[in-house]
Every structure is written in C-alpha cells, then in structure tokens.
N, CA, C and O atoms as a CHARMM CRD file, in Angstrom:
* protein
*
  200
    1    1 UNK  N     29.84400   4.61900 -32.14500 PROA 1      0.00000
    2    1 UNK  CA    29.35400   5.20300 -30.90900 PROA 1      0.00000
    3    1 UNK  C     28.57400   4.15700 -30.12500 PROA 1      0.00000
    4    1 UNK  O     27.34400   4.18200 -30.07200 PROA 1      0.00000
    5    2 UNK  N     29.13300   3.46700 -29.66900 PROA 2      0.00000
    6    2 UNK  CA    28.27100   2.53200 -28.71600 PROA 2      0.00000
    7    2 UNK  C     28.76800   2.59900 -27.12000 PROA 2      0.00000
    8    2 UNK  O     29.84000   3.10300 -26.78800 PROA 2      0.00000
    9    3 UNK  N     27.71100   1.94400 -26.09200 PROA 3      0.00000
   10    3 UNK  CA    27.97500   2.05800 -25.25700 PROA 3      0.00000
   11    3 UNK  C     28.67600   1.86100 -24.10500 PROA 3      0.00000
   12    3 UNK  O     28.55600   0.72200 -23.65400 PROA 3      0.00000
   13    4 UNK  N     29.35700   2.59000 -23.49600 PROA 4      0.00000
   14    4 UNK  CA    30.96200   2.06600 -22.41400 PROA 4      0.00000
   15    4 UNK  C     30.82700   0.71600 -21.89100 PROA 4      0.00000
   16    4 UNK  O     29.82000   0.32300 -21.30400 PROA 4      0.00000
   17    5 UNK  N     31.60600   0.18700 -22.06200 PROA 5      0.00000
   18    5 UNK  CA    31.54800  -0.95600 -20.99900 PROA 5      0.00000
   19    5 UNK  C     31.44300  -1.06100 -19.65400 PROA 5      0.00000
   20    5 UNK  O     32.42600  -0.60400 -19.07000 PROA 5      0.00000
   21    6 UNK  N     30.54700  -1.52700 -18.92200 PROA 6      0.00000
   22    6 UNK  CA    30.92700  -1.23200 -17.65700 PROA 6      0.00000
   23    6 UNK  C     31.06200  -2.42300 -16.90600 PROA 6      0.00000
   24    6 UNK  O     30.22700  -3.31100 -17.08500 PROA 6      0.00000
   25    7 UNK  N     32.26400  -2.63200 -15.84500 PROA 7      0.00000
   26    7 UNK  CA    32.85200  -4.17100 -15.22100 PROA 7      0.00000
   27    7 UNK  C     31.79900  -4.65700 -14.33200 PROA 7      0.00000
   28    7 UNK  O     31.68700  -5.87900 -14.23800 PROA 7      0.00000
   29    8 UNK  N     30.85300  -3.76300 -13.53200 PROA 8      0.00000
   30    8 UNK  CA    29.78200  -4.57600 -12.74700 PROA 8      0.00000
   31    8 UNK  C     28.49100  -4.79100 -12.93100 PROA 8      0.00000
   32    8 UNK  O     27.50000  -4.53000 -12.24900 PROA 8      0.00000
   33    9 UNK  N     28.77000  -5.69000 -14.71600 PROA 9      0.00000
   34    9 UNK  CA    27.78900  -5.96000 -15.19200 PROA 9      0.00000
   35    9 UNK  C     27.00600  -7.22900 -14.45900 PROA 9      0.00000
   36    9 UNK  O     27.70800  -8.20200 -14.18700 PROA 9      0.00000
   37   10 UNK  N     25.44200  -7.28400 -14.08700 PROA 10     0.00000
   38   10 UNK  CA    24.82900  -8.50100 -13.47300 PROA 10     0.00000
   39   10 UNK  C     25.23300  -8.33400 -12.07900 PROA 10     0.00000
   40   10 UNK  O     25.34900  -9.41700 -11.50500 PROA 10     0.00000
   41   11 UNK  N     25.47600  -7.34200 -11.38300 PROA 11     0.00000
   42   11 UNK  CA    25.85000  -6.90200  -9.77200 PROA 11     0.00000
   43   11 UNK  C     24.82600  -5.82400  -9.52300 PROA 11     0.00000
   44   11 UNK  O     24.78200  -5.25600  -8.43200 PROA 11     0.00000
   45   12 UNK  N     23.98500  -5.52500 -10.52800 PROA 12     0.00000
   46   12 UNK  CA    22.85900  -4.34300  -9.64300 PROA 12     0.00000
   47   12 UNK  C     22.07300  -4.18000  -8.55600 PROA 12     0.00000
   48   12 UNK  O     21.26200  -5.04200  -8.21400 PROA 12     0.00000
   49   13 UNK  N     22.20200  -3.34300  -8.08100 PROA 13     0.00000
   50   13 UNK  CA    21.23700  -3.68100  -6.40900 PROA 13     0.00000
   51   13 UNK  C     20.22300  -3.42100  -7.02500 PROA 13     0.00000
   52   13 UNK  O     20.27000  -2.81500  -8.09500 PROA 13     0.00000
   53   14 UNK  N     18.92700  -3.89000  -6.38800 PROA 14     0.00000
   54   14 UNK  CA    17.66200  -3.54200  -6.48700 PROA 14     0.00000
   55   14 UNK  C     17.31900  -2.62300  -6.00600 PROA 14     0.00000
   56   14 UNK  O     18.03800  -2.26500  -5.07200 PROA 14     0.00000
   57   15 UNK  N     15.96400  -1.63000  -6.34900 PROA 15     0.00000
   58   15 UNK  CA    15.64900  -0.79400  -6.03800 PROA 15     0.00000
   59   15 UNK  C     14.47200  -0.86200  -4.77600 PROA 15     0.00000
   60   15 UNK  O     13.45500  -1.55600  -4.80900 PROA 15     0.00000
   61   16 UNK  N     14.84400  -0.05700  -3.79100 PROA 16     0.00000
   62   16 UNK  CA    14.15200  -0.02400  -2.57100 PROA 16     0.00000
   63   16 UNK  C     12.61100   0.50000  -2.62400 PROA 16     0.00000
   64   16 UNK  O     12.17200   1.64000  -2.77200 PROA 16     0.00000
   65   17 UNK  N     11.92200  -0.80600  -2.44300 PROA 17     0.00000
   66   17 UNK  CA    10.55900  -0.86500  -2.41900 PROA 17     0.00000
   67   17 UNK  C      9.92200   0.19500  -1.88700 PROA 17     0.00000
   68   17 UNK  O     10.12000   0.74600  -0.80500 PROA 17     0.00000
   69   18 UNK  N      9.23600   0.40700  -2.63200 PROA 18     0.00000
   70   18 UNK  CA     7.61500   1.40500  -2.21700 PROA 18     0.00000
   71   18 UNK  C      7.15600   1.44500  -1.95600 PROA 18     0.00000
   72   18 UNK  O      6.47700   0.69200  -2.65500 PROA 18     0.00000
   73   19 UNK  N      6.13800   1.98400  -0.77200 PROA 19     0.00000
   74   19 UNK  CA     5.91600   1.85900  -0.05000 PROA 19     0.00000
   75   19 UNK  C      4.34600   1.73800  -0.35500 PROA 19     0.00000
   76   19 UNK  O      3.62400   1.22700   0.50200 PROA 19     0.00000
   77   20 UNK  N      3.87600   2.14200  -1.41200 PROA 20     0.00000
   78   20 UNK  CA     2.08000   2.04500  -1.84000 PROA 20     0.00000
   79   20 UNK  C      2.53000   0.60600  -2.87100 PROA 20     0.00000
   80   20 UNK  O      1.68600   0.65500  -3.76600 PROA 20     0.00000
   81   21 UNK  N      3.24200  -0.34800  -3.09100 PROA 21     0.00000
   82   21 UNK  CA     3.70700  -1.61500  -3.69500 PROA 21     0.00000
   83   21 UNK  C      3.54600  -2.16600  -1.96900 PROA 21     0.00000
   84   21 UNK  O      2.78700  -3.12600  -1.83100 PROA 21     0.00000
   85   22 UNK  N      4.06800  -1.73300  -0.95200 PROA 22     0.00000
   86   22 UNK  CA     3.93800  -2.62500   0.01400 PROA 22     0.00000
   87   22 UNK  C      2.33200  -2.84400   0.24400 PROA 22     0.00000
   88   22 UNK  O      1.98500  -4.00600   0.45500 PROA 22     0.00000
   89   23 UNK  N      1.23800  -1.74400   0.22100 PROA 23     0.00000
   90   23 UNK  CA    -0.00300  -1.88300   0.76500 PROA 23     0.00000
   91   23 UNK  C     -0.72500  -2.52600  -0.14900 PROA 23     0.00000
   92   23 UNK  O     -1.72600  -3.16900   0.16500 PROA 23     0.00000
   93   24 UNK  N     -0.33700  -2.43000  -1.25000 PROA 24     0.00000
   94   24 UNK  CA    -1.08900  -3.31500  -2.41800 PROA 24     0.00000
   95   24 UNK  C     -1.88000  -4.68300  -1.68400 PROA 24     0.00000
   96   24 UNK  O     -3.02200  -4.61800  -1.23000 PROA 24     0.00000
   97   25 UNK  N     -1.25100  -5.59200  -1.67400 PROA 25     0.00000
   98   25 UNK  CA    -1.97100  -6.97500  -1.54900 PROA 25     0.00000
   99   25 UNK  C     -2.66300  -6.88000  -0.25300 PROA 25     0.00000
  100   25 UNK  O     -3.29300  -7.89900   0.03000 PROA 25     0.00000
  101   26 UNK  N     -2.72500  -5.65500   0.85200 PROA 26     0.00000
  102   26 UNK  CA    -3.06900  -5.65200   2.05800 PROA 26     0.00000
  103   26 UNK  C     -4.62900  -5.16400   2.01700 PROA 26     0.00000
  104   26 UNK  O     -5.37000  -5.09800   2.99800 PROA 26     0.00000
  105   27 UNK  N     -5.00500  -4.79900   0.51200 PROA 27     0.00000
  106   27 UNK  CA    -6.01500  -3.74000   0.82200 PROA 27     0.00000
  107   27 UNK  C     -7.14700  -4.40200   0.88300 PROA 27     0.00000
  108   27 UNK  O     -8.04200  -4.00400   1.62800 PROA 27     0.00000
  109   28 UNK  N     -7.37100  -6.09900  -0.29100 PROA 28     0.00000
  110   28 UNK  CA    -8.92400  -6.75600   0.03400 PROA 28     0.00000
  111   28 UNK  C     -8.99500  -7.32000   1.50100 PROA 28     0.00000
  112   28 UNK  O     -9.78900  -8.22100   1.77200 PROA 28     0.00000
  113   29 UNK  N     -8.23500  -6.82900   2.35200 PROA 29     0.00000
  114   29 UNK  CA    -8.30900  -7.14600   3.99300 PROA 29     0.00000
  115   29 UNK  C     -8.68000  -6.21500   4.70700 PROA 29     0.00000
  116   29 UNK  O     -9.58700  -6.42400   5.51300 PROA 29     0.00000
  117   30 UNK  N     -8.07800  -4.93100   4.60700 PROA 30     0.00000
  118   30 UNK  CA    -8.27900  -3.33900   5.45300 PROA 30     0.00000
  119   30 UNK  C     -9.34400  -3.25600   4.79400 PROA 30     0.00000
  120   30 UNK  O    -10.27400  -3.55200   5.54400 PROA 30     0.00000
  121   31 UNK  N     -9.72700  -2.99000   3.70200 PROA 31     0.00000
  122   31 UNK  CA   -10.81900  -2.19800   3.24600 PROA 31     0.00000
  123   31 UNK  C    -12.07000  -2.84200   3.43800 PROA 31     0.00000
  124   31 UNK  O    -13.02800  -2.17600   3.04800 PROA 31     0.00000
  125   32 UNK  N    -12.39000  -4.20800   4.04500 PROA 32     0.00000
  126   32 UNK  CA   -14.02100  -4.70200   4.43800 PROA 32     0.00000
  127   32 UNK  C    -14.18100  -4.26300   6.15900 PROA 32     0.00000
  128   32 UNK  O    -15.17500  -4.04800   6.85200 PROA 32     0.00000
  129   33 UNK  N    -12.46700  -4.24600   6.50300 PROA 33     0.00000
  130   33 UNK  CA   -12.46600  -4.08800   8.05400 PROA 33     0.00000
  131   33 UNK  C    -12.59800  -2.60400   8.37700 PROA 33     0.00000
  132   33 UNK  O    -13.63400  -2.38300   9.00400 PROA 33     0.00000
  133   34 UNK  N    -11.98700  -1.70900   8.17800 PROA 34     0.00000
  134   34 UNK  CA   -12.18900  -0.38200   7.96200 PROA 34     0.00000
  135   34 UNK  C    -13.77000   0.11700   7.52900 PROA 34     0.00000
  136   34 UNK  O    -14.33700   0.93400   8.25400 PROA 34     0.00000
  137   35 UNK  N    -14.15800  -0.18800   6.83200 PROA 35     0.00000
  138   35 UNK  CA   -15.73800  -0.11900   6.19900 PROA 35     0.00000
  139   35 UNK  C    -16.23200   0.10200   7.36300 PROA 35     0.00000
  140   35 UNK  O    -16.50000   1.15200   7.94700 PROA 35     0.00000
  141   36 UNK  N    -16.36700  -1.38500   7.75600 PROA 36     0.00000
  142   36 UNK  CA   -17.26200  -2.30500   9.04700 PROA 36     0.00000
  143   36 UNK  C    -17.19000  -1.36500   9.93100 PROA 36     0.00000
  144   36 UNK  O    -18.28200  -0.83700  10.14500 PROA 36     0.00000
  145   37 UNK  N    -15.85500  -0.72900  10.84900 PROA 37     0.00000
  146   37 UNK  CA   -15.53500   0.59300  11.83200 PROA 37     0.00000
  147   37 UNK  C    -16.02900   1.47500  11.43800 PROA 37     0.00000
  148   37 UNK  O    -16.52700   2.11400  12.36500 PROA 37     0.00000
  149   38 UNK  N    -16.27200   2.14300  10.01600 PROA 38     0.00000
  150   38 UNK  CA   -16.81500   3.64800  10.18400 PROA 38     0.00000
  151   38 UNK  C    -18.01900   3.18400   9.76600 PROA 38     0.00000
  152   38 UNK  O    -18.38700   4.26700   9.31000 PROA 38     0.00000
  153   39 UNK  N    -19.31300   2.16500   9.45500 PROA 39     0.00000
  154   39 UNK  CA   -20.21500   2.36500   9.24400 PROA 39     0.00000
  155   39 UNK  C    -21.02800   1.71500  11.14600 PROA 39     0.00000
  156   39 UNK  O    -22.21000   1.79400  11.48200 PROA 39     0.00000
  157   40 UNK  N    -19.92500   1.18200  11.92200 PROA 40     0.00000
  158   40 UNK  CA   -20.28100   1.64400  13.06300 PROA 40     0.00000
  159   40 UNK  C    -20.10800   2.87400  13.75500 PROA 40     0.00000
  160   40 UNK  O    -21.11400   3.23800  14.36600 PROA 40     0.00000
  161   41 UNK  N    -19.11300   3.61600  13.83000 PROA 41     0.00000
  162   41 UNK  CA   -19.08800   4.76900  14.19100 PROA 41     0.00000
  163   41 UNK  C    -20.09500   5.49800  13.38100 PROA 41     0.00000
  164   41 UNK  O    -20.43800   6.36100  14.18900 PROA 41     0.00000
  165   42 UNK  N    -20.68000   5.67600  12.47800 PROA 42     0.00000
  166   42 UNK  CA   -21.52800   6.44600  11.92600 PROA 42     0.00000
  167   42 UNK  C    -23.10000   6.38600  12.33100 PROA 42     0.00000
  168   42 UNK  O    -23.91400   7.30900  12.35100 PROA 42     0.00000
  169   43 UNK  N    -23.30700   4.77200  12.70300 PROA 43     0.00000
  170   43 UNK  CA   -24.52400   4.73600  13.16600 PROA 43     0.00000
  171   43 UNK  C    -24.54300   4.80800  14.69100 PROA 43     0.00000
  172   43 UNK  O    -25.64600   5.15100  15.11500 PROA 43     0.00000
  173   44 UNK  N    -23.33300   4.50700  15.92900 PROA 44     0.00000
  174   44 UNK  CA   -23.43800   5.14200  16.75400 PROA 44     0.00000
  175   44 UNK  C    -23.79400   6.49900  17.02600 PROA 44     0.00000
  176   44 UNK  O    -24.54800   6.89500  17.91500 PROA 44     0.00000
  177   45 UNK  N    -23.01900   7.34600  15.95400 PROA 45     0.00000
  178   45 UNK  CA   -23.37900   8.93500  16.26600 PROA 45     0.00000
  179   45 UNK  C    -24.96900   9.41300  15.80900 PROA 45     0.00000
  180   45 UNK  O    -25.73300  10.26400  16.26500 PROA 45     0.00000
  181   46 UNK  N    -25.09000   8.29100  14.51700 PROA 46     0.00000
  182   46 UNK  CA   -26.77300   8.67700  14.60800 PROA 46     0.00000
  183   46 UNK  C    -27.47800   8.01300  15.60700 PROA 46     0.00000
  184   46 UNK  O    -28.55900   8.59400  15.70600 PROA 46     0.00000
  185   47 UNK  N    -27.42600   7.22500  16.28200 PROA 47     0.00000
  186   47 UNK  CA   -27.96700   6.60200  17.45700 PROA 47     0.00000
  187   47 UNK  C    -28.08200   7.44400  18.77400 PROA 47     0.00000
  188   47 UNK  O    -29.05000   7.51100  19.53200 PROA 47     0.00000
  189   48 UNK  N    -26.77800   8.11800  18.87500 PROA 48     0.00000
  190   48 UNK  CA   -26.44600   9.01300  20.24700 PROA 48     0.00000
  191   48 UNK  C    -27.25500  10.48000  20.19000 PROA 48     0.00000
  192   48 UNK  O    -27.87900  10.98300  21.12500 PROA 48     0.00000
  193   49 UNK  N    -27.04800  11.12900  18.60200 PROA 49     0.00000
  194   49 UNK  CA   -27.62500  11.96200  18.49100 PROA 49     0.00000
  195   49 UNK  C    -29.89300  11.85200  18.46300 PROA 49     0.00000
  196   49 UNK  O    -30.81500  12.50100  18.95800 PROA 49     0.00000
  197   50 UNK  N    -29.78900  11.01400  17.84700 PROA 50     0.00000
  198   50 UNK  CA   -31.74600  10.68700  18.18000 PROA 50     0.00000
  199   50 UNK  C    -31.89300  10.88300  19.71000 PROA 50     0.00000
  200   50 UNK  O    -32.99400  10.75100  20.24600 PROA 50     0.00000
C-alpha cells in the first residue's frame, strides 16, 4: 500500500500569501507611528475639553 505516483512531481504552485504574514515585518514601523497619533489625539481632546 504505498503511495500513487503522481507525474507533476517538483511543479507545485505556492501557496497565496497571507495577508497578517504580509503585515508582519511592517509592524516595528506602524506601531511607534500610530502610538505617537493617538497619544496626540488624546491629549488634544483633553486640552479642548479643560
């Protein structure tokens, strides 16, 4: 019982990337810049509101 042979052996397509694999290496960049925006928006609104 072993397994069929199959002729398009070493012809596999690759599998279509993911999309949280794409944001991976993006995030020690967004995430100091993003921060920076909502801890201004946050102290604007405490600013506006005083």
């Amino acid at each position: 019982m072993s397994a069929p042979h199959s002729d398009d052996h070493g012809t596999s397509t690759r599998a279509p990337a993911d999309a949280v694999e794409a944001i991976v290496p993006l995030i020690p960049i967004v995430l100091p810049i993003v921060g920076g925006v909502l801890i201004f928006l946050l102290a604007f609104i405490a600013v506006s509101m005083a």
